[in-house]
C-alpha positions in Angstrom: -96.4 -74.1 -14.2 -94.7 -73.9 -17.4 -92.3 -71.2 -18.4 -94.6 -69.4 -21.0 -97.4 -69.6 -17.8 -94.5 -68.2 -15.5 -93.8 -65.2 -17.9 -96.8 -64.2 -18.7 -98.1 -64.5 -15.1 -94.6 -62.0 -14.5 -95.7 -59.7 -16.6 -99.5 -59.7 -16.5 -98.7 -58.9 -12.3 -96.3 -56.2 -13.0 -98.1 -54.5 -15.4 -99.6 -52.2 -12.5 -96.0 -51.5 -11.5 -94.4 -51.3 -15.3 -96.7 -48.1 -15.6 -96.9 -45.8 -13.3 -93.0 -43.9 -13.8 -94.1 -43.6 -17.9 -97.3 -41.9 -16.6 -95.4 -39.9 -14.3 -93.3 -38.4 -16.9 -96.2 -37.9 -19.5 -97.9 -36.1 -16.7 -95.0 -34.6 -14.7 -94.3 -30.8 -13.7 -95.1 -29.2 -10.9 -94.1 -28.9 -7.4 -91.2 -31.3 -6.7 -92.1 -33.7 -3.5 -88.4 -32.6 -1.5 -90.0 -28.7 -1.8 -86.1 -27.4 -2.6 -85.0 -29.0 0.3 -81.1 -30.4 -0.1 -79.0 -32.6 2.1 -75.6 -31.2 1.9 -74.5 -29.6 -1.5 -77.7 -31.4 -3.5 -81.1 -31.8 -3.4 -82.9 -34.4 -1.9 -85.2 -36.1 -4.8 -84.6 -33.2 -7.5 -87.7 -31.4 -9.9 -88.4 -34.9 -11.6 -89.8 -36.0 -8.3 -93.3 -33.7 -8.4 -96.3 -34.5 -6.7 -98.7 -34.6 -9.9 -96.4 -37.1 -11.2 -96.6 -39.5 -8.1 -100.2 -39.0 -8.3 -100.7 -39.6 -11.5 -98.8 -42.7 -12.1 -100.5 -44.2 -9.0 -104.1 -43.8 -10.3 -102.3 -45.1 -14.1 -101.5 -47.9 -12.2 -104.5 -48.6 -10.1 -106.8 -47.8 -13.3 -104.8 -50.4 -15.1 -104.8 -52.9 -12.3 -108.5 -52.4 -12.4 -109.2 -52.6 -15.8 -106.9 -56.1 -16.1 -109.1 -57.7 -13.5 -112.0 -57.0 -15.7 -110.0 -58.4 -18.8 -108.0 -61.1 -16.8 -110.8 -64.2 -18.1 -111.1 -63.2 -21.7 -106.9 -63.3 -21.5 -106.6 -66.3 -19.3 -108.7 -67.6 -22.4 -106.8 -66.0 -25.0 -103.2 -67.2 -23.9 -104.6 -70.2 -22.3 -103.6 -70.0 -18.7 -105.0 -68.8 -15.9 -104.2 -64.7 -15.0 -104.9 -63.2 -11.9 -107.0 -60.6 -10.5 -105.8 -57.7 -8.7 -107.9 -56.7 -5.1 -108.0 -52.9 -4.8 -105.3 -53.1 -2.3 -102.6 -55.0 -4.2 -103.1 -52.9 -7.6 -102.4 -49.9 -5.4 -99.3 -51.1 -3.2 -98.0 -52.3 -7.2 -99.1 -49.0 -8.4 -97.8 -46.4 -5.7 -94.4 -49.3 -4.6 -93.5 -48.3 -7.9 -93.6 -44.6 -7.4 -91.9 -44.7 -3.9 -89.1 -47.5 -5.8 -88.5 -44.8 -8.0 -88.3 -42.0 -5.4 -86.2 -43.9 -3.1 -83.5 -44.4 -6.4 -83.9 -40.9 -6.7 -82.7 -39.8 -3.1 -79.9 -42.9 -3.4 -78.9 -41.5 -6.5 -78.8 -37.7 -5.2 -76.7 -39.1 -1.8 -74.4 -40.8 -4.7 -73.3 -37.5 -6.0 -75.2 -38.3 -9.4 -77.0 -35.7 -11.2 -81.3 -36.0 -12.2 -81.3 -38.3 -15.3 -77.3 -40.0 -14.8 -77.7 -43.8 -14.7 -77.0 -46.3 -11.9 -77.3 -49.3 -13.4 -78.8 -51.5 -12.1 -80.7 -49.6 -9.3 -82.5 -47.6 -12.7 -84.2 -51.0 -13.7 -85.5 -52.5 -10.4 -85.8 -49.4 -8.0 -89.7 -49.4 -8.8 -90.3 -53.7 -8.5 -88.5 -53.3 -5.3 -90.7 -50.6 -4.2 -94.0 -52.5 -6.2 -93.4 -56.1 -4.5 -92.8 -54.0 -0.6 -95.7 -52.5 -1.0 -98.0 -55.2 -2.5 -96.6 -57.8 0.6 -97.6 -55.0 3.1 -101.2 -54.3 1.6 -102.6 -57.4 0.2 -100.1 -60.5 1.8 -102.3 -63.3 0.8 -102.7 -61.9 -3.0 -98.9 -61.3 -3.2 -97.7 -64.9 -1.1 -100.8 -66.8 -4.0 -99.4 -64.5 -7.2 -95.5 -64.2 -6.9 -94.3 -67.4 -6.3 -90.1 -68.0 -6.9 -90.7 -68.7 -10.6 -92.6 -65.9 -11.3 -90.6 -63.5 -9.1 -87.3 -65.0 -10.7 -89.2 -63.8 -14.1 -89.8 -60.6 -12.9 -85.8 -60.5 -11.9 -84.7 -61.5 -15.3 -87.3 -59.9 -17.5 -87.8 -56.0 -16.0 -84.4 -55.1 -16.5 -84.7 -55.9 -20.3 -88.4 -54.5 -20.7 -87.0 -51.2 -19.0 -84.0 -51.0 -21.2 -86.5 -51.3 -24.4 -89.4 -48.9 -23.3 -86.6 -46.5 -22.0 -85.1 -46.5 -25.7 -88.4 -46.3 -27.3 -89.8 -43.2 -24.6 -86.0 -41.7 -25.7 -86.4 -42.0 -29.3 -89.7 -40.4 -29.4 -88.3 -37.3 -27.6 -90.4 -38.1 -24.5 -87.1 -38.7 -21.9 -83.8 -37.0 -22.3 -82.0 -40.0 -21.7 -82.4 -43.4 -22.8 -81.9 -45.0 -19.4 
């Protein structure tokens, strides 16, 4: 596969991951997932961690997921390679993995000593693929072990942290985060 296959493949995949936390804060609020609860002297996810948030960026993701398998042979025609589709199973493990990432960075963050919103570089731009690619092995193993082969997952690696950096400016600038991290 070449390298403009390998990258579009990376980022056609993670599309159903790249979501979901921009959906979550669009539609966040609510009642936080810890309840209140702290471990020590801090809380154990924080208020940005709500249950209509979770929800919401797991059926953005899922919706999307479904909606690119519909698309995916009009775009394998448009960029000229071949895109995959995503079973029910894998766009949900991307969809909600990305979710649980991003809670999981959340509690490591909070154990840290770091406050909602303080970065941690590196954990900030690939807490949710970590969580997206677990999930996705666990539910749908033969879609993930046929979709993210090294290349592509080596994409994903190199790519995410620079996509997140640029959406999390744009989402900053536009007044929807209150950081740009």
């Amino acid at each position: 596969m070449d390298v403009f296959g390998v990258v579009v493949t990376a980022v056609w995949v993670m599309l159903p991951a790249y979501v979901p936390n921009n959906a979550a804060v669009l539609a966040g609020g609510g009642r936080p997932i810890d309840g209140g609860r702290t471990m020590g002297d801090s809380r154990l996810l924080g208020d940005g961690k709500t249950w209509r948030g979770t929800l919401a960026g797991t059926l953005a993701g899922l919706t999307l997921a479904i909606l690119l398998s519909v698309l995916a042979p009009a775009a394998s025609d448009f960029v000229g390679h071949p895109l995959p589709t995503f079973p029910l199973r894998a766009g949900l493990g991307l969809a909600f993995g990305a979710m649980l990432g991003d809670v999981g960075a959340s509690f490591l963050k909070r154990r840290s000593g770091r406050e909602r919103g303080a970065a941690f570089p590196g954990l900030d731009q690939l807490d949710f693929v970590v969580g997206a690619l677990a999930c996705a092995l666990v539910l749908a193993p033969s879609w993930f072990g046929a979709t993210f082969t090294v290349p592509v997952l080596v994409a994903i690696l190199l790519l995410t942290p620079l996509l997140h950096v640029l959406t999390n400016g744009i989402a900053y600038a536009l007044g929807l985060k209150n950081e740009p991290w």
